[in-house]
C-alpha positions as CSV (number, residue, x, y, z in Angstrom):
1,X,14.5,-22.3,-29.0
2,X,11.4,-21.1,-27.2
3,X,10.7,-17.2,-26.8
4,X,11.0,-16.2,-22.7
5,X,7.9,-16.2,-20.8
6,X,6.7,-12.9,-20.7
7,X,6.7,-11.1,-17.2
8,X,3.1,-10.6,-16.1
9,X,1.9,-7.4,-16.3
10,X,1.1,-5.1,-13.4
11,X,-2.7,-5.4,-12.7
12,X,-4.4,-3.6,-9.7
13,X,-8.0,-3.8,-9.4
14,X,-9.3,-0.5,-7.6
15,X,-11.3,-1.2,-4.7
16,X,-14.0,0.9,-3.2
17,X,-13.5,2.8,-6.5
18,X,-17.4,3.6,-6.2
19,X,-17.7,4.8,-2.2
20,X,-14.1,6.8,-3.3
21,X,-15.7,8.3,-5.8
22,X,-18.5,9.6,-4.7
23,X,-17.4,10.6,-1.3
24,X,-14.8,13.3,-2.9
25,X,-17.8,14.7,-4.6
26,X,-15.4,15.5,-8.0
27,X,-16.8,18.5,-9.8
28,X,-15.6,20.1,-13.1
29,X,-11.9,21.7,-13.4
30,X,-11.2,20.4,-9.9
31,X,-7.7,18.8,-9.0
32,X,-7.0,16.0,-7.3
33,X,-4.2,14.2,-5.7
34,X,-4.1,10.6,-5.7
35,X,-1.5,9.6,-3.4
36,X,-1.6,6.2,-4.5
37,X,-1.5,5.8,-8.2
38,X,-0.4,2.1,-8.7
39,X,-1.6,1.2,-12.3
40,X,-3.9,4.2,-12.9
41,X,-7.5,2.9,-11.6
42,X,-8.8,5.3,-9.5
43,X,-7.1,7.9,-11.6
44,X,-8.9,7.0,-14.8
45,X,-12.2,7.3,-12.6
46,X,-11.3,10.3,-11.7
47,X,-10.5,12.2,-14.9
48,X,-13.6,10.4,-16.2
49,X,-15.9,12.2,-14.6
50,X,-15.0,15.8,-16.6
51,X,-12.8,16.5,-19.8
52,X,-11.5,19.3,-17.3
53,X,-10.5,17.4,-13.9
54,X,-7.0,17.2,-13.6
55,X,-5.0,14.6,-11.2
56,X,-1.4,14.8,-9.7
57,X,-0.8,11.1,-8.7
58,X,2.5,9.8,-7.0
59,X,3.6,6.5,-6.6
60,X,7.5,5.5,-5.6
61,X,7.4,2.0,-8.0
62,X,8.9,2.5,-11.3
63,X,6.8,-0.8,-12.7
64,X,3.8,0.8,-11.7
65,X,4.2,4.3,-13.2
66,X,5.4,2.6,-16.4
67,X,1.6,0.7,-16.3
68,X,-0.4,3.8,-15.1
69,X,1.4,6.3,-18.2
70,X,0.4,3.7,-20.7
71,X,-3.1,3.4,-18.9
72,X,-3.6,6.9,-19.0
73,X,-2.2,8.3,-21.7
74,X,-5.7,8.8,-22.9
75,X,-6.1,12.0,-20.5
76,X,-3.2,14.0,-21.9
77,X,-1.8,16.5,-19.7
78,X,-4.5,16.3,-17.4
79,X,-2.6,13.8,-15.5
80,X,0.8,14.8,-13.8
81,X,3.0,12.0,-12.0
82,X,5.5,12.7,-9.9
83,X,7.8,9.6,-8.5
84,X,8.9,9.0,-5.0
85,X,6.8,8.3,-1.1
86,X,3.6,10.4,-1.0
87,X,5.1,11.4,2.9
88,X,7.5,13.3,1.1
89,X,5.6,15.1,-1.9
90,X,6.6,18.6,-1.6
91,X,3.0,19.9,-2.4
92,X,2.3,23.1,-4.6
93,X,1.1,26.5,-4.7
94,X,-2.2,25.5,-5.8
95,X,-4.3,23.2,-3.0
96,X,-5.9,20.3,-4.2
97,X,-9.9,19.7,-4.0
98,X,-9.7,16.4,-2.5
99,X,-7.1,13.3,-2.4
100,X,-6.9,9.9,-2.0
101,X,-4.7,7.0,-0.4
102,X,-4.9,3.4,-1.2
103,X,-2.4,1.9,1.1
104,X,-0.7,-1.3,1.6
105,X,0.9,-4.1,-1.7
106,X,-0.7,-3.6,-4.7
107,X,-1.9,-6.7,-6.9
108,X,0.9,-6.1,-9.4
109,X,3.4,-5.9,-7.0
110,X,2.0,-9.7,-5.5
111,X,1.6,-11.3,-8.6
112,X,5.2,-10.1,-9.6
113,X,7.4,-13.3,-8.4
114,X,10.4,-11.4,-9.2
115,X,9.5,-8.4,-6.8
116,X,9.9,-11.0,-3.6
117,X,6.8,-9.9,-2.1
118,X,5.0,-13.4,-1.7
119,X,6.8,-16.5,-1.2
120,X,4.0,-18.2,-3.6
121,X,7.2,-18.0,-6.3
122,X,10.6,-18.7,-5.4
123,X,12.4,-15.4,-5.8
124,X,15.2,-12.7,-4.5
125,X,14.3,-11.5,-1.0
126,X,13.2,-8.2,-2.4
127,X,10.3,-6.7,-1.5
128,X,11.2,-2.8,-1.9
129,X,8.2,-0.8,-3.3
130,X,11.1,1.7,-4.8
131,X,14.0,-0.2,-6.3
132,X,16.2,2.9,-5.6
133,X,16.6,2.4,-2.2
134,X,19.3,0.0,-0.6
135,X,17.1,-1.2,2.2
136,X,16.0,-5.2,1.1
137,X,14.4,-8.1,2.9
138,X,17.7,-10.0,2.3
139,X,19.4,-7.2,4.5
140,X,16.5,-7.2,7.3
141,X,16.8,-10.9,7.4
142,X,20.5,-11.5,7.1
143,X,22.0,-8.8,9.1
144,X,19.6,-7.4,12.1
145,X,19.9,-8.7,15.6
146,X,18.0,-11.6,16.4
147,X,15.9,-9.5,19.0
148,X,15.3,-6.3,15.8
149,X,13.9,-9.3,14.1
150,X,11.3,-10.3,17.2
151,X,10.3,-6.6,17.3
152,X,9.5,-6.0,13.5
153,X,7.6,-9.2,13.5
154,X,5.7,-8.5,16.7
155,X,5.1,-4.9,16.0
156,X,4.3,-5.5,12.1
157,X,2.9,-8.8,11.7
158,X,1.6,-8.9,15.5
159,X,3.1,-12.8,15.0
160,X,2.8,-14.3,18.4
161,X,5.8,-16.7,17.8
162,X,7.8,-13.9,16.5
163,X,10.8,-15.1,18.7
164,X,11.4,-18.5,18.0
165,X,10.9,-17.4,14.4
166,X,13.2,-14.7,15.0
167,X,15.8,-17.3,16.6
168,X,15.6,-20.0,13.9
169,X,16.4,-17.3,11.3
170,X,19.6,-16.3,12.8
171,X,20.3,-19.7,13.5
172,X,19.5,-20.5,10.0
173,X,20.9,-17.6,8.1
174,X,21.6,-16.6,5.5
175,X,19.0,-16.8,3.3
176,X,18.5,-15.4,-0.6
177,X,14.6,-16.2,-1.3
178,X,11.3,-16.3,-0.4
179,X,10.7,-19.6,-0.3
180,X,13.7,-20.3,1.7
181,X,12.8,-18.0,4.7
182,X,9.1,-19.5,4.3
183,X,10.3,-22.9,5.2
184,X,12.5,-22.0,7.8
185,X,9.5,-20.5,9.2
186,X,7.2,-23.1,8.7
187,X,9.8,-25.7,10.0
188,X,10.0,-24.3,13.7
189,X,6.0,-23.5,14.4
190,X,4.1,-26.5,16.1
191,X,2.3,-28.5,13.6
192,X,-1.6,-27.4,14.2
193,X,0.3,-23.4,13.6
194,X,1.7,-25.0,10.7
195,X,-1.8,-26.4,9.0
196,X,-3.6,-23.1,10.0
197,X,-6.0,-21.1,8.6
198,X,-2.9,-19.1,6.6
199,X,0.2,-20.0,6.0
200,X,2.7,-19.4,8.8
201,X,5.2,-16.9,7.2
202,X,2.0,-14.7,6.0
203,X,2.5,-12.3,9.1
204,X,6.7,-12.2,8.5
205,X,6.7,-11.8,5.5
206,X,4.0,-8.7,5.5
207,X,6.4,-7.1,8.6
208,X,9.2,-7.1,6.4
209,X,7.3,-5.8,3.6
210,X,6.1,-3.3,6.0
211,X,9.8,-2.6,7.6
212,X,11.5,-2.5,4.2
213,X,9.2,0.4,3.4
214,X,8.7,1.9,6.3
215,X,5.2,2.3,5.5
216,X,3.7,2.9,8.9
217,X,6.0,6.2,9.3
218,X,5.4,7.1,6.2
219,X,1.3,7.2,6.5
220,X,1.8,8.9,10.1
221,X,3.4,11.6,7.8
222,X,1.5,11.4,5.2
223,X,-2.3,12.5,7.1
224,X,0.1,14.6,9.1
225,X,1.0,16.7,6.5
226,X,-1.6,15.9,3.2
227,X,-4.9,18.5,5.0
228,X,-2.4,21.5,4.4
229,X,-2.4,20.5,0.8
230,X,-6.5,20.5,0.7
231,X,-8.6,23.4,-0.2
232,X,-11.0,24.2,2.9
233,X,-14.2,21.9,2.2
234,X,-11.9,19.2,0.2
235,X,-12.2,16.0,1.3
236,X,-9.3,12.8,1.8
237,X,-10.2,9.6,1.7
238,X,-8.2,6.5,2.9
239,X,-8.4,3.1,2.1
240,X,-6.5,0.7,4.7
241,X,-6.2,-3.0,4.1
242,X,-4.9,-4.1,8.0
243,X,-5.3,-3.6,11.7
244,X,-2.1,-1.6,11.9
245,X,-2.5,0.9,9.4
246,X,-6.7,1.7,9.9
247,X,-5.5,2.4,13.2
248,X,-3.4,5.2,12.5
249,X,-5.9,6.2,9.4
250,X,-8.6,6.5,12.3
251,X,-6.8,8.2,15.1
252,X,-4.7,10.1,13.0
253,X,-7.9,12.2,10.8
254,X,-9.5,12.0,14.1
255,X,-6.5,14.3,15.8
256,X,-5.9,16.5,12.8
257,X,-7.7,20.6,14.3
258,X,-7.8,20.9,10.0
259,X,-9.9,18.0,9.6
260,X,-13.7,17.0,10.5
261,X,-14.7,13.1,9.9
262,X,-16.9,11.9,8.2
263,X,-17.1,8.0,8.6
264,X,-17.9,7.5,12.1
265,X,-17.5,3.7,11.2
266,X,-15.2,2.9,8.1
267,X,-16.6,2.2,4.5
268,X,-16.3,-1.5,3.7
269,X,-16.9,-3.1,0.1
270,X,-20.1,-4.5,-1.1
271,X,-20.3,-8.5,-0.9
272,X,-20.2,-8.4,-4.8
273,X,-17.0,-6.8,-5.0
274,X,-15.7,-8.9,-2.0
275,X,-16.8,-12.1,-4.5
276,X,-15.3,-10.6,-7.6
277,X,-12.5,-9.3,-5.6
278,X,-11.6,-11.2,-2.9
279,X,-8.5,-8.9,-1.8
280,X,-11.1,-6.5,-1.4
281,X,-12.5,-8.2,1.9
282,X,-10.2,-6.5,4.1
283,X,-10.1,-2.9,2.5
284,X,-11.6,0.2,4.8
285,X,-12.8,3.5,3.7
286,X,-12.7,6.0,5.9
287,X,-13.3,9.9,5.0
288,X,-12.7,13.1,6.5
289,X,-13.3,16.8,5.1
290,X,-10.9,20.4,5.5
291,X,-12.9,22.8,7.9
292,X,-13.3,25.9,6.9
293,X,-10.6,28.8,8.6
């Protein structure tokens, strides 16, 4: 009998770790909040810097935190994670000297074919960042109105077709994994959509991610409330990997009275990094800093 294959481990590469970096300006016995922490990079570069920087990090997937503690555990109790959407942190007594955001699907949770985030593997239609919530793809997919479907996939995945594909899934349904819905999808575009550029479920299947997590909301939040938990001077800095949600970055730090910009145009990654990292090509930087009262 042959062992089980062994689930892949959850890898995120940190992009614009070096523009992040240096554009919170991280001195000694500061604290930092990354929003974000997926497996721990941009952590680790953070407590790097000083023996005496500490980091509160929050992340809402349980596979990731399990990764980042392991990754980390080298910092001790300079690290502090606390569990659940960064929109809902409850913040502290003490104000943080900068913090960081990087949004979006991490690496790990792509290259996880169980997780349901990419229909590259056949799996459950998943696709929750927090497996403690009841809200799935399957649901989205199997139970929402035909014209809630047109809406998130419009509004999400700005997919042009979003209502045939919308009415050959309810015509279709139900469905119980990614590679399922993909075909359906596929099967109902006309042919030169179909041999396109990507593949023609890429923008469904990144609006249900999006609707299953509600992560637009959540980021409105998120900027909304994360300047009252900076010191006056601290800086945040957001990285944004689509359209939808450098948008709100952008127009969002632009409307906050707390905050001052600092990236007129975003931050984008070197071509090196976009050659050794080519999910990196997409990612935005942009910065802003907590005026003085």
């Amino acid at each position: 009998m042959t062992d089980s294959p062994t689930p892949p481990a959850f890898v995120h590469i940190p992009v614009l770790a070096k523009e992040l970096i240096e554009a919170l300006n991280i001195h000694p016995g500061g604290h930092y909040l990354d929003a974000t922490l997926g497996a721990g990079g941009h952590t680790s570069l953070i407590l790097a810097t000083s023996p005496d920087v500490r980091v509160t990090a929050i992340d809402r997937d349980e596979q990731a935190i399990a990764t980042a503690q392991t990754y980390l555990s080298q910092f001790g109790e300079n690290v502090k994670i606390w569990r659940g959407n960064f929109c809902e942190y409850p913040g502290q007594s003490e104000q943080f000297d900068g913090i960081i955001a990087d949004l979006g699907v991490s690496s790990g949770q792509l290259d996880t074919p169980a997780r349901g985030f990419s229909f590259r593997h056949t799996a459950a239609l998943d696709m929750r960042m927090d497996n403690r919530q009841p809200l799935t793809a399957a649901e989205i997919i199997n139970k929402w109105q035909e014209k809630q479907l047109a809406d998130i996939f419009f509004t999400y995945g700005e997919e042009r077709l979003s209502r045939r594909i919308a009415r050959t899934i309810v015509s279709s349904r139900p469905f119980s994994t990614t590679t399922q819905l993909a075909e359906a999808i596929a099967s109902c575009v006309p042919a030169k959509y179909r041999h396109g550029r990507i593949h023609p479920a890429t923008r469904v299947f990144q609006a249900l991610r999006i609707a299953v997590n509600a992560e637009l909301t959540s980021l409105e939040k998120f900027i909304d409330v994360a300047p009252n938990w900076l010191k006056p001077g601290g800086k945040i800095g957001i990285i944004s990997f689509h359209s939808l949600e450098d948008r709100i970055v952008k127009h969002r730090l632009r409307e906050n009275e707390q905050l001052r910009v600092l990236t007129k145009k975003p931050i984008l990654p070197q071509e090196q990094e976009q050659a050794t990292n080519p999910r990196s090509r997409s990612a935005k930087l942009r910065i802003a800093e907590k005026s003085s009262p």
